[in-house]
C-alpha positions as semicolon CSV with decimal commas, in nm:
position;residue;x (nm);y (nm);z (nm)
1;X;1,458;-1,970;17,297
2;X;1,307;-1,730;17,552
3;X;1,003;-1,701;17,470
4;X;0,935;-1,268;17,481
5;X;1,261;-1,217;17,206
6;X;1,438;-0,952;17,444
7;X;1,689;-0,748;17,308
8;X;2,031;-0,816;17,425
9;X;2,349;-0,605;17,413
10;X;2,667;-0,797;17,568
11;X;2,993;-0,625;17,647
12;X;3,272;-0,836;17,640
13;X;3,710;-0,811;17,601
14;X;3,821;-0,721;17,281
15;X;4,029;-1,043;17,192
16;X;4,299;-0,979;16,911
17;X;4,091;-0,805;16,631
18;X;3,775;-0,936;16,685
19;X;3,464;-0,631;16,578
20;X;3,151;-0,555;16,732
21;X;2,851;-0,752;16,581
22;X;2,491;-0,810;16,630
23;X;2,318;-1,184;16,588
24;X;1,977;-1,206;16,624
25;X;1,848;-0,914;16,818
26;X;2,160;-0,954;16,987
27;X;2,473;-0,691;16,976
28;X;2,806;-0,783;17,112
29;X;3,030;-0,467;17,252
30;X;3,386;-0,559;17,229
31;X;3,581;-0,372;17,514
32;X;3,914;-0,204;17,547
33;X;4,217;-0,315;17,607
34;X;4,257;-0,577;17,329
35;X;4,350;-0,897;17,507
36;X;4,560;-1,237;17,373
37;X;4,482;-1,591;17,494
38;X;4,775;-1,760;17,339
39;X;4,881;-1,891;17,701
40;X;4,516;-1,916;17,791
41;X;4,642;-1,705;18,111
42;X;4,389;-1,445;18,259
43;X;4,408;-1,097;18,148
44;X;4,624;-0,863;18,406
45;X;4,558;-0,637;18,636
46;X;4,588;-0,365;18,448
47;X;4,395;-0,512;18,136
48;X;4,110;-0,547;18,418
49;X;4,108;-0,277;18,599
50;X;4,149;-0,121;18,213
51;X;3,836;-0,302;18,101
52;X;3,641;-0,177;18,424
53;X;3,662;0,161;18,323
54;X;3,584;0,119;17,961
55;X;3,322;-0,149;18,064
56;X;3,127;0,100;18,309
57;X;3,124;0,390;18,032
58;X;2,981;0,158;17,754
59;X;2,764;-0,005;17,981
60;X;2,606;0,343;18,100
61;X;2,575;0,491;17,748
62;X;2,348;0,194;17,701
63;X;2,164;0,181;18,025
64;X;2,073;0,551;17,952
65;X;2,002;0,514;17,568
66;X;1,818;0,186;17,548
67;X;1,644;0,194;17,909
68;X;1,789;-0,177;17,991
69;X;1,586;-0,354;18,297
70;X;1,788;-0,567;18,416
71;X;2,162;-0,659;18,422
72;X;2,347;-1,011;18,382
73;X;2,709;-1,130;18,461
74;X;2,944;-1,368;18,486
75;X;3,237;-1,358;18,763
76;X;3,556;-1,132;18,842
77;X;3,603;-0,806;18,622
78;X;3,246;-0,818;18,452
79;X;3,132;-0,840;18,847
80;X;3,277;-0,565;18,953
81;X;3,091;-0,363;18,612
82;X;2,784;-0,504;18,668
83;X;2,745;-0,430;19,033
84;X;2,848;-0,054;18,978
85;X;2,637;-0,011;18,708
86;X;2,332;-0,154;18,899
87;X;2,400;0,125;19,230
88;X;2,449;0,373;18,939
89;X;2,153;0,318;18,712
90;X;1,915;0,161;19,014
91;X;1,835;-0,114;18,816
92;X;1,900;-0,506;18,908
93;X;2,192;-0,720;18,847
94;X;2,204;-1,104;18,852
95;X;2,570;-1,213;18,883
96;X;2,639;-1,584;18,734
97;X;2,922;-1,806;18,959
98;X;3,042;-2,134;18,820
99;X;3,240;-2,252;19,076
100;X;3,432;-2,101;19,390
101;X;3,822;-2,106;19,380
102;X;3,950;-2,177;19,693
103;X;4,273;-2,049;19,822
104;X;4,464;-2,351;19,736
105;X;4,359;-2,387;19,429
106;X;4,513;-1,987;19,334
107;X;4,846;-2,144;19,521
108;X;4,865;-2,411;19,278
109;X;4,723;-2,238;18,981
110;X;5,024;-1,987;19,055
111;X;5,266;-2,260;19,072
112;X;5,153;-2,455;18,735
113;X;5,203;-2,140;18,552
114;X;5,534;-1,998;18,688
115;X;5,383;-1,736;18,882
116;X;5,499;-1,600;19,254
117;X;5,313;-1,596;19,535
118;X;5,204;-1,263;19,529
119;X;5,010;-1,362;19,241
120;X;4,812;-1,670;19,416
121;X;4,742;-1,380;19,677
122;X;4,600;-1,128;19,448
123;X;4,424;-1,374;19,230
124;X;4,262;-1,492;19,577
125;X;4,212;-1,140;19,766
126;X;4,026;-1,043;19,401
127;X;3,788;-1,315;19,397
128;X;3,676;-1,238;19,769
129;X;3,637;-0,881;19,669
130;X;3,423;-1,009;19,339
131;X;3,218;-1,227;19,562
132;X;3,093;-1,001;19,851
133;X;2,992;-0,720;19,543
134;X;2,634;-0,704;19,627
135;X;2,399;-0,799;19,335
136;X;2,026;-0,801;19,372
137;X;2,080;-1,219;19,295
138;X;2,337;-1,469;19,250
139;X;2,297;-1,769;18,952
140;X;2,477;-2,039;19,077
141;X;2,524;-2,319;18,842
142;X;2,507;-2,645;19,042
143;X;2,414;-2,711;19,456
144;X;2,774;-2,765;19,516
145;X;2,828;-2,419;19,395
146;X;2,541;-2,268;19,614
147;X;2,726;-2,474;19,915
148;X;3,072;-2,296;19,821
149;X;2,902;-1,967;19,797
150;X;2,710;-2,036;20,134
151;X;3,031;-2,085;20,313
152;X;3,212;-1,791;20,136
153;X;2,933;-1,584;20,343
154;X;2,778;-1,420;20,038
155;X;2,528;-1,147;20,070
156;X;2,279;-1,214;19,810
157;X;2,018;-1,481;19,782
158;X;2,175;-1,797;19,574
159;X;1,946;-1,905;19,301
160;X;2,035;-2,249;19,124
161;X;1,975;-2,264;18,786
162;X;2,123;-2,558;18,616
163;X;2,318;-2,540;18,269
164;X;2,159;-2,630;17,924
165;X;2,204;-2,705;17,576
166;X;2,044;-2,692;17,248
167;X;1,992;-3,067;17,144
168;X;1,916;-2,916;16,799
169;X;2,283;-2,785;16,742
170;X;2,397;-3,126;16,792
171;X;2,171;-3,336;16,599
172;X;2,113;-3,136;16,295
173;X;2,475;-3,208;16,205
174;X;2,404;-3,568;16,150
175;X;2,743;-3,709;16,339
176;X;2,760;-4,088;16,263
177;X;2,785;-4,192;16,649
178;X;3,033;-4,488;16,661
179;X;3,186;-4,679;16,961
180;X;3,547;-4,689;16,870
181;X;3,859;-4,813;17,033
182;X;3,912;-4,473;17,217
183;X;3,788;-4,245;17,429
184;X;3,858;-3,858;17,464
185;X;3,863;-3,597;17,706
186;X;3,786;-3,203;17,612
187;X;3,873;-2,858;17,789
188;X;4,097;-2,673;17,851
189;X;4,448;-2,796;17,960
190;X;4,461;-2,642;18,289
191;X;4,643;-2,848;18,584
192;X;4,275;-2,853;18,789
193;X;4,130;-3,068;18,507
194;X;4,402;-3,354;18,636
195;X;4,498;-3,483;18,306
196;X;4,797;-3,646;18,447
197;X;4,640;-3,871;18,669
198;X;4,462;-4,009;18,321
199;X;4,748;-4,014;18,067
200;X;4,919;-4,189;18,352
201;X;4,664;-4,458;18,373
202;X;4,661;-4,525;17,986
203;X;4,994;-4,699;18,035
204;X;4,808;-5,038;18,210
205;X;4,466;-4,929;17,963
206;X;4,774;-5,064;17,724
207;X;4,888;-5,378;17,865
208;X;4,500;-5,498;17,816
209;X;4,399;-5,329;17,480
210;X;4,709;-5,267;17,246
211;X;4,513;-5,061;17,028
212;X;4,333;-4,843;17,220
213;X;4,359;-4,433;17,256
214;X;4,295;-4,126;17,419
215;X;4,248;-3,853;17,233
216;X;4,304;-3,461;17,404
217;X;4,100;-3,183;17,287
218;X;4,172;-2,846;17,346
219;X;4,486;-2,597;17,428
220;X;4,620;-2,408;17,751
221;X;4,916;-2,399;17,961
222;X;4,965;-2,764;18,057
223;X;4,986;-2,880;17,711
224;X;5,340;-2,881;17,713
225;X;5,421;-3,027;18,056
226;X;5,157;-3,291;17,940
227;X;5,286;-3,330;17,604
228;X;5,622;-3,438;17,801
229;X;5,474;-3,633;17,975
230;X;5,336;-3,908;17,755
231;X;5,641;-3,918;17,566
232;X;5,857;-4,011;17,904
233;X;5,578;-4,280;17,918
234;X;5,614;-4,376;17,589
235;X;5,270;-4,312;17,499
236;X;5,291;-4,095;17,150
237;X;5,126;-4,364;16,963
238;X;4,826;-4,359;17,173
239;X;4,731;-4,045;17,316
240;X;4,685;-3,749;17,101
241;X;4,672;-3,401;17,141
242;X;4,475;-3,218;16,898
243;X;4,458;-2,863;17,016
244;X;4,169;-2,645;16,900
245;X;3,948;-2,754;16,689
246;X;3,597;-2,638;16,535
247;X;3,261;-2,727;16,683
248;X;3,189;-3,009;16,388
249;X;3,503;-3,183;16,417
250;X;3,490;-3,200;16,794
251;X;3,139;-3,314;16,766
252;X;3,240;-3,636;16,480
253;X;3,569;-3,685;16,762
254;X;3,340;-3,708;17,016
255;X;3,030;-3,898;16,828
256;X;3,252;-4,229;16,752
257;X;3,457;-4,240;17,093
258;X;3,336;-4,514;17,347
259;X;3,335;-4,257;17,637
260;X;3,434;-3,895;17,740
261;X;3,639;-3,855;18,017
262;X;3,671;-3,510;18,299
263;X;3,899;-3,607;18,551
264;X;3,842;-3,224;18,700
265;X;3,930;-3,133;19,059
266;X;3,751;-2,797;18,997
267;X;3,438;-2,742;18,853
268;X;3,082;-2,590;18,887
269;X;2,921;-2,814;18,617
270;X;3,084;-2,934;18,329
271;X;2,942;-2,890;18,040
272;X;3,068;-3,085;17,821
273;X;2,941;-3,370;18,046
274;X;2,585;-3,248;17,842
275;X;2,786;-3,276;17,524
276;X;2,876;-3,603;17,555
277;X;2,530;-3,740;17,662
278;X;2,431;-3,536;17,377
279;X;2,581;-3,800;17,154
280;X;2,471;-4,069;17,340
281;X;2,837;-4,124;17,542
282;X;2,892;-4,215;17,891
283;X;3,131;-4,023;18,111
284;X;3,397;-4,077;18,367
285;X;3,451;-3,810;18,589
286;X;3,636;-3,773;18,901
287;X;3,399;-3,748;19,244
288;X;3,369;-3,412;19,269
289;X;3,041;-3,231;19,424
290;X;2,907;-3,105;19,153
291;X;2,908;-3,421;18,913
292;X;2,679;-3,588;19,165
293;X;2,404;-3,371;18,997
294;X;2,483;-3,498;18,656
295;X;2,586;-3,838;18,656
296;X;2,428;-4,100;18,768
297;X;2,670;-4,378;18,912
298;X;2,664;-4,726;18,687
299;X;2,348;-4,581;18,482
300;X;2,492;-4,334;18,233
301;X;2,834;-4,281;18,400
302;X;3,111;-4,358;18,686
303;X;3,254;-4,121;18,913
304;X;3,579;-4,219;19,018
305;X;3,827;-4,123;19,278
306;X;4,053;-3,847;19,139
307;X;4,386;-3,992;19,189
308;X;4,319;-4,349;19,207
309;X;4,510;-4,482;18,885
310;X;4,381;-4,822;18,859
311;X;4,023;-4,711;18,872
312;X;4,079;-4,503;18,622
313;X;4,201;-4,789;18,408
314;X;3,948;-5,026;18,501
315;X;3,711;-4,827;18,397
316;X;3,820;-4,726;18,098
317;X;3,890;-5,089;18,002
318;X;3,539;-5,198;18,100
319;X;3,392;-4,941;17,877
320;X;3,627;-5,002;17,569
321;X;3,551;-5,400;17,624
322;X;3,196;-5,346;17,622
323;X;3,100;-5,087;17,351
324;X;2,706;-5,219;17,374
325;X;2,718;-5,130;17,766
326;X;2,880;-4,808;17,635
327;X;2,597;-4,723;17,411
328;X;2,311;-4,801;17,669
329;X;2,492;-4,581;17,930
330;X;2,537;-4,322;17,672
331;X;2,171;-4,310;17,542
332;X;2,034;-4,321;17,917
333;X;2,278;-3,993;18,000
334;X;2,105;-3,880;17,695
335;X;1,692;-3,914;17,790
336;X;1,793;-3,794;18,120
337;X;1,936;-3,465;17,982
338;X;1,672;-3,400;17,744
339;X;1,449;-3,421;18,072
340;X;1,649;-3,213;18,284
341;X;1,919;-2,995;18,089
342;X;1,764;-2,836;17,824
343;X;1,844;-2,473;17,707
344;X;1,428;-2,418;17,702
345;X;1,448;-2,498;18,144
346;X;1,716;-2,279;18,147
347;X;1,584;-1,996;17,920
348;X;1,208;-2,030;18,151
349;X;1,408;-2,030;18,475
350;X;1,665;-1,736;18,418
351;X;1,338;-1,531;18,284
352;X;1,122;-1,612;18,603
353;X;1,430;-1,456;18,756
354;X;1,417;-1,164;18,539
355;X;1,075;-1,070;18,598
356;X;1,072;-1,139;19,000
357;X;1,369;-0,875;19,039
358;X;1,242;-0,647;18,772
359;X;0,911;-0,646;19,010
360;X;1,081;-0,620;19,303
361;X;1,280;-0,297;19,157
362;X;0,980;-0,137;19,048
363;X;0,772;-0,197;19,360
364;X;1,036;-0,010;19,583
């Protein structure tokens, strides 16, 4: 998709036994120590500080043997990698932040997963530290990010790029698209995403439509605790969990549901927002910030208050009742994103940015 075929090389945690590869003038570098995401909980801090290490001496063998112009990276360890690698090589780094998490939300994401305190504290201390890392430019993913980042007091200049995808990957499978008597959510199962509010407002979904379901895609640490909780409802016949699941069979899930739900608390984007418009789906998401820039209220979407139960059910009820209102939302979410959230803006964007710093660097 860019347009100049640059050469890539991407270092990245070694998860379970995964090998280096290369895809397309593309190599991935898998880094020491290996890493497990069976509880979907970070890596610790010895796995990152760990990584670090081994990150900054692959990352320098490369610098020096393949002349690299410019670094990219995402938040937190890789951060920390790219930034040192930047002062030691003198070239630039652009530094991508999804979304800002407050100190709260490390308090609470400590609690949900039976951690102390100390670990909401060092979880928060190592994001500030990760966030005042000077980088020549910061990719933030929505305005509401930008805003977060702007209050944090960050050093660097805040460019927003928004995310993309490749329409292509989703229509060349051929999913039937459907409106069926259910509607899905998919993500991880992390308590920010607020599934409980959701699973809690199927119960009166039930009392109007008998037949209807929710359907949960995706694993992590809540799964349990959310699990339990639909059976104390006594909602087992109507909301499954399917855990992970491959790209194709998410897709046909998500291609003959009636609408995709992301009742998120958290979030910088949402990408699967583009997934679901994608297949021509209309979304209900919670009134966060960021979704603002996505959805469009009554057009292709409704953004509904986070913990307001009955709105939640309302509107899942409307949409269920009224599959041909579902479909023209859906297919309006979907010209919109084929104007606006296209891999091909994001590819042209993130390259202007390349070039302007690469100028920049070689002018002083």
């Amino acid at each position: 998709m860019l347009r100049l075929e640059h050469n890539v090389d991407v270092l990245c945690q070694l998860i379970s036994n995964k090998a280096d590869n290369e895809l397309d003038r593309m190599i991935v570098h898998r880094i020491k120590p290996r890493v497990e995401y069976k509880s979907t909980l970070p890596p610790s801090m010895a796995q990152n500080i760990l990584f670090i290490i081994n990150a900054i001496r692959k990352g320098s063998e490369i610098i020096k043997h393949k002349r690299i112009d410019i670094i990219h990276t995402n938040s937190f360890s890789p951060l920390i990698v790219g930034s040192i690698l930047s002062k030691i090589h003198k070239i630039p780094v652009v530094a991508t932040i999804h979304d800002v998490y407050k100190d709260i939300n490390w308090k609470k994401w400590a609690q949900e997963n039976n951690l102390s305190i100390i670990s909401s504290i060092v979880g928060s201390l190592f994001e500030k530290i990760c966030l005042k890392m000077p980088t020549s430019s910061i990719h933030a993913v929505s305005n509401a990010t930008k805003q977060d980042l702007m209050d944090f007091k960050v050093k660097s200049v805040v460019k927003v790029i928004y995310n993309g995808i490749d329409f292509e990957r989703y229509d060349r499978l051929d999913v039937k698209k459907d409106y069926k008597n259910y509607v899905i959510y998919i993500g991880r199962l992390v308590f920010y995403k607020n599934l409980d509010i959701v699973i809690t407002s199927f119960g009166e979904v039930l009392k109007k439509l008998l037949d209807a379901k929710f359907i949960i895609v995706g694993t992590g640490p809540m799964r349990q605790k959310w699990e339990k909780l639909v059976s104390e409802l006594g909602l087992d016949q109507n909301i499954k969990f399917t855990g992970h699941i491959s790209h194709e069979k998410k897709l046909e899930l998500l291609g003959q549901s009636s609408a995709l739900l992301l009742p998120s608390l958290v979030e910088g984007f949402g990408l699967v927002l583009l997934e679901a418009f994608a297949m021509c789906k209309p979304v209900l998401v919670a009134n966060v910030r960021s979704y603002k820039e996505i959805v469009e209220e009554g057009t292709d979407g409704f953004m509904l208050p986070a913990y307001d139960i009955d709105a939640w059910s309302e509107k899942i009820i409307f949409l269920l009742r009224n599959k041909t209102i579902s479909q023209k939302m859906g297919c309006q979410g979907r010209l919109k994103a084929e104007n606006k959230f296209t891999m091909h803006n994001v590819a042209d964007q993130t390259e202007s940015l390349y070039f302007e710093l690469c100028s920049k660097s070689k002018s002083t």
